[in-house]
C-alpha positions in Angstrom: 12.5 11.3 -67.5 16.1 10.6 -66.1 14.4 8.3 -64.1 12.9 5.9 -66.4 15.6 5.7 -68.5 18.3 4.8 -65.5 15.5 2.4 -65.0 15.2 0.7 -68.5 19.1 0.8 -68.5 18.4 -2.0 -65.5 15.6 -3.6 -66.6 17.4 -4.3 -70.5 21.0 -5.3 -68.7 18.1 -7.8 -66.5 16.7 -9.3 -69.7 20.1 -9.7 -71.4 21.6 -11.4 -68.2 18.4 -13.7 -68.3 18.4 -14.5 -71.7 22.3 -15.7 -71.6 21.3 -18.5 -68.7 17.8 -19.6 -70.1 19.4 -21.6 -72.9 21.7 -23.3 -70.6 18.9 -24.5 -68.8 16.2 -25.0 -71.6 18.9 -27.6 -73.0 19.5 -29.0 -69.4 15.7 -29.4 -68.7 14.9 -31.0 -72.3 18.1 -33.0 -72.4 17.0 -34.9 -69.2 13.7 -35.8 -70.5 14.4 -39.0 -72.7 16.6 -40.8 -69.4 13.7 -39.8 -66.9 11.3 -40.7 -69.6 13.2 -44.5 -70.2 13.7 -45.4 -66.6 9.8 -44.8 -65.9 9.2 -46.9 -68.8 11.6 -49.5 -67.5 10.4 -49.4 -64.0 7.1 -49.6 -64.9 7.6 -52.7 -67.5 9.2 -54.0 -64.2 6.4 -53.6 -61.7 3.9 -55.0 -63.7 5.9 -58.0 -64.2 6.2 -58.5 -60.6 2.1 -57.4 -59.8 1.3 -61.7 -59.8 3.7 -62.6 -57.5 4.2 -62.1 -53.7 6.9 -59.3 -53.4 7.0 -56.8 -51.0 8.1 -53.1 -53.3 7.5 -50.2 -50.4 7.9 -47.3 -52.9 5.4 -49.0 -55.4 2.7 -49.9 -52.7 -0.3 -48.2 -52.7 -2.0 -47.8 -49.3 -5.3 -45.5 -48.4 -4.2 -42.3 -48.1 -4.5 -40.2 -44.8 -1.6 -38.0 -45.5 0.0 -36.2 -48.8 3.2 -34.3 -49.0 3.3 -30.9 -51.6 6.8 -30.7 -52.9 6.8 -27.2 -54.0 9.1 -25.4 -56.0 9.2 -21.9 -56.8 12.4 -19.4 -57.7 14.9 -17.9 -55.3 14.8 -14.5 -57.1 11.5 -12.2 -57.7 10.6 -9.7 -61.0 9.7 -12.7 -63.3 6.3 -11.5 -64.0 3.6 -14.4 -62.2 5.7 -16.8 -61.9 6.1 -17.6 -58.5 2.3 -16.9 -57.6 1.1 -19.7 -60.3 2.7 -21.9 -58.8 1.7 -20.8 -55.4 -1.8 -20.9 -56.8 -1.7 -24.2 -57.9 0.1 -25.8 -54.2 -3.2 -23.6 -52.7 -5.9 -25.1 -54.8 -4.3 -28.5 -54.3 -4.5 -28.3 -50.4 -7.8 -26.8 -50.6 -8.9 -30.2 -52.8 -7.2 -32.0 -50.2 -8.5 -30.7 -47.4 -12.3 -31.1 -48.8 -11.4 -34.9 -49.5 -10.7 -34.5 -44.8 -7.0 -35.7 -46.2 -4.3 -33.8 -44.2 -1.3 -32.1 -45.9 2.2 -31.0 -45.4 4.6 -29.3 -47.6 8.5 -29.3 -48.6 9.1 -26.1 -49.9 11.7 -25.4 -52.4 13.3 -22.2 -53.0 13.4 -18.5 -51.3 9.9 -17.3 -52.8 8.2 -20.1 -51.4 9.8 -20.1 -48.0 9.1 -16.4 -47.4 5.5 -17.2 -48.2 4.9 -20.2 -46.1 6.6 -18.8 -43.6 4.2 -16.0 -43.6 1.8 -18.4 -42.9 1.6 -20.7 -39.5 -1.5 -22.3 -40.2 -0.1 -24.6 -43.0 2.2 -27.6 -42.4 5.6 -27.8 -43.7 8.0 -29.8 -42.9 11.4 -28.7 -44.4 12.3 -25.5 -46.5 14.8 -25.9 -48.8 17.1 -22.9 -50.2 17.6 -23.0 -54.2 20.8 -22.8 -55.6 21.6 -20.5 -58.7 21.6 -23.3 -61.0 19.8 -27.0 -60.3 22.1 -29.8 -58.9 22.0 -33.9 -58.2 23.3 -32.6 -55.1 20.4 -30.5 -54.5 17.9 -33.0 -55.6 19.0 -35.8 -53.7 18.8 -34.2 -50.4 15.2 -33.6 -51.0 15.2 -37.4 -52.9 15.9 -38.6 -49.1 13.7 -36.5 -46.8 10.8 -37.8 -49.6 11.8 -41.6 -49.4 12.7 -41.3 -45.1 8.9 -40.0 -45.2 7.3 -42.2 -47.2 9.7 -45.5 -46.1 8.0 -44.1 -42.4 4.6 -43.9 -43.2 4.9 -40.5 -42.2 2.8 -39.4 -45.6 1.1 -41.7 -48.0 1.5 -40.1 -51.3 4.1 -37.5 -52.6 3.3 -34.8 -55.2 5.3 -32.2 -57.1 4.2 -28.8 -57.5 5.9 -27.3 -60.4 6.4 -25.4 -63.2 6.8 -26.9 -66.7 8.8 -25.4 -69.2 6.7 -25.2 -72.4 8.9 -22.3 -74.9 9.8 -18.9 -74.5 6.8 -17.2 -73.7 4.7 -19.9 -72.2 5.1 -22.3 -68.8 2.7 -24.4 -67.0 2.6 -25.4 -63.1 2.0 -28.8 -62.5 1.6 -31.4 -60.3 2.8 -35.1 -60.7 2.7 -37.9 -58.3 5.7 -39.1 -57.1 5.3 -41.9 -54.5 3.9 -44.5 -54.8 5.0 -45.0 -58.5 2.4 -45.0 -60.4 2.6 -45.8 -64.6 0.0 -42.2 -64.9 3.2 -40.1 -64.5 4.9 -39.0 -67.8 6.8 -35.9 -68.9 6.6 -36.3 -72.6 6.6 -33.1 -74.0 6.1 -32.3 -77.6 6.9 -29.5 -79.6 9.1 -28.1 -77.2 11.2 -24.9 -78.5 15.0 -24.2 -78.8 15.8 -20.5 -79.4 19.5 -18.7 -80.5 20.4 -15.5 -79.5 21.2 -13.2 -82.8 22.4 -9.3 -82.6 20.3 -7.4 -85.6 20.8 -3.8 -86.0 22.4 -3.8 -82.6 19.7 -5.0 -80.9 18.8 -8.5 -79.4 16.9 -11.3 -81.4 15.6 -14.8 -81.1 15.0 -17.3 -83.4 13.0 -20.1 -82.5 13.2 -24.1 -83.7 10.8 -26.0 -82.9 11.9 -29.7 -82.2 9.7 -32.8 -82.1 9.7 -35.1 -78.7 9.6 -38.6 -79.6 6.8 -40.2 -78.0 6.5 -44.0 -76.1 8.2 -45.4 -74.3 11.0 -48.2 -75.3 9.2 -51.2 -73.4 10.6 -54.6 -72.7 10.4 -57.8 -74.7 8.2 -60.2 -72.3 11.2 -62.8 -73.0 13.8 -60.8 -71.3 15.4 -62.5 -68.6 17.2 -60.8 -65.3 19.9 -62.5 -63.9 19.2 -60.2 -60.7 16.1 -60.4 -58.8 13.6 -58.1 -60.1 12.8 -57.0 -56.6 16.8 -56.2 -56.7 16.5 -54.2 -59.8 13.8 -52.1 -58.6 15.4 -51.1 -55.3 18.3 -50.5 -56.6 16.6 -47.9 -59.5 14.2 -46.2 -57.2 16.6 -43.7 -55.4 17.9 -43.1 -59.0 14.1 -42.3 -60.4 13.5 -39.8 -57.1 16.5 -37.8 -57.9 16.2 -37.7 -61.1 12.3 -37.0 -61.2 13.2 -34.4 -58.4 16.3 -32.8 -60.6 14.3 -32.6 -63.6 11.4 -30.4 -61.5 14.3 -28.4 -60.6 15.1 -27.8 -64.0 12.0 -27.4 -65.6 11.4 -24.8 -62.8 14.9 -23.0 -63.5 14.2 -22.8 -66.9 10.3 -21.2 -66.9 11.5 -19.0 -64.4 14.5 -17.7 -66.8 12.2 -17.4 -69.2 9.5 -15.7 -67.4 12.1 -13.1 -66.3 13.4 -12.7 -69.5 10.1 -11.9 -70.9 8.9 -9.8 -67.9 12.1 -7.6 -68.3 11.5 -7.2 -71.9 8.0 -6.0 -70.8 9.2 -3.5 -68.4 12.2 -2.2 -71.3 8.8 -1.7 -73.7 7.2 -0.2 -71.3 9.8 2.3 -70.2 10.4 3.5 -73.6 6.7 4.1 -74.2 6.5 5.9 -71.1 9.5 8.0 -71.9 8.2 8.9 -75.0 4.8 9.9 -73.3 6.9 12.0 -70.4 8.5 14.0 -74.0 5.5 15.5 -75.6 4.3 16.3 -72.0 7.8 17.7 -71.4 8.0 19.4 -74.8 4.3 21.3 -74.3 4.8 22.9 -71.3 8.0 24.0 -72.4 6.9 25.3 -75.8 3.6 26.8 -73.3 5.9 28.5 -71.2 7.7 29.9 -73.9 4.9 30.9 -75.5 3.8 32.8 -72.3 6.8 34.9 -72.2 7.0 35.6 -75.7 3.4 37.4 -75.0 4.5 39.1 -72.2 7.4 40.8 -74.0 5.1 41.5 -76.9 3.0 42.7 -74.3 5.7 44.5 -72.9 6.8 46.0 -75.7 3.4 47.6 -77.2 3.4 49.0 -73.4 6.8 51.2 -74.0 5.1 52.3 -77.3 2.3 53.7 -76.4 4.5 55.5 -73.4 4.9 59.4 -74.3 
């Protein structure tokens, strides 16, 4: 019993410290949406315009595709509930498509969870593992932002793929995967009805109260009689190491925050669970107690109707 309650002592102190970083990062991963959101837009409106003439893009050209790179990004810390393995599940079921399609496959994998498990496991390609820091960085992303473009720029890999997981709320996340290179207009990261929460104290004990907030959807599009005084071919090389980073850092976000989330909500599990088992480990407690006093209350009654019938 002293035991499970030490234990929910560090399981509750888990979910508080979880729940004071998750809303940091919830605003950091939905804040970045609308600027990734308006430079695909622009960089789209921009390729298309330049799809009749003779221009030579690298990171928009689409070639037959022999090779895909998995960048995968799981958490650096475990007891977040499934987390880690959805993700690792979805990278899996991705190769396995791959590798039915006779396509071959390497991976960049992001964060200590997934390094330990590819690491565990020879037979699958990766290329470069990359240690997480405790809270997502441009630094962070860019370094991965130039190992993606030196491999594509190469033709090392044809296509480049994120593996991760979506914030949705609280109590819900999503992995997914999105095609980075070449840049293709079926990306988006619109997402609606996403959920801010605040942290309330209510009879001394913690509380959230959620807001649901509205994404706005489409994109903001440019007039057809917009002139650049730049080369468009200009433009767009000078945008595309600014949409890998900040594609790459908004992964990394979206990741930090589900798995904040995820840990917050497993802790809150394991606090539940400890106080139901405490309560169970009671009354099992209390009846053998009240048995074995019961048992020598017999025996001295027993006792006692001995001495009496004594002579």
């Amino acid at each position: 019993m002293q035991s499970v309650k030490n234990t929910k002592k560090i399981t509750e102190a888990m979910k508080l410290v979880a729940a004071a970083k998750v809303r940091r990062a919830q605003e950091a991963a939905v804040n970045g949406r609308p600027f990734a959101e308006t430079l695909l837009d622009v960089l789209y409106d921009i390729n298309e315009r330049l799809q009749p003439e003779d221009v030579n893009v690298p990171l928009t050209e689409v070639r037959p595709v022999k090779k895909v790179a998995l960048v995968v990004v799981t958490g650096d810390r475990g007891l977040c509930g499934g987390f880690n393995n959805a993700v690792l599940r979805k990278a899996e079921a991705r190769m396995a498509e791959l590798g039915k399609l006779a396509l071959d496959c390497s991976v960049i994998s992001v964060g200590k969870k997934g390094n330990s498990y590819y690491m565990r496991r020879p037979n699958i390609s990766v290329d470069r593992f990359v240690e997480g820091n405790s809270f997502p960085t441009a630094k962070e992303a860019q370094m991965i932002a130039d190992d993606v473009f030196s491999m594509f720029i190469t033709e090392e890999v044809d296509k480049v793929e994120l593996v991760y997981t979506k914030f949705v709320s609280l109590i819900k996340s999503k992995p997914v995967i999105q095609t980075l290179l070449p840049l293709s207009p079926k990306g988006g990261i619109r997402a609606a009805n996403d959920e801010f929460f605040r942290l309330t104290s209510k009879e001394g004990k913690l509380a959230v109260e959620r807001e649901s907030v509205s994404a706005k959807g489409g994109g903001m599009g440019l007039s057809p009689l917009m002139e650049f005084e730049q080369d468009p071919v200009q433009i767009i090389d000078a945008m595309m190491p600014l949409y890998l980073n900040s594609q790459i850092l908004r992964a990394l976000q979206e990741s930090y925050a589900s798995e904040l989330a995820s840990r917050m909500n497993a802790m809150s599990n394991a606090t539940d669970n400890a106080v139901e088992l405490t309560k169970n480990l009671s009354v099992v407690y209390n009846r053998e107690r009240q048995a074995k006093i019961t048992g020598e209350l017999l025996e001295i009654i027993a006792g006692a109707d001995a001495l009496k019938e004594l002579p």
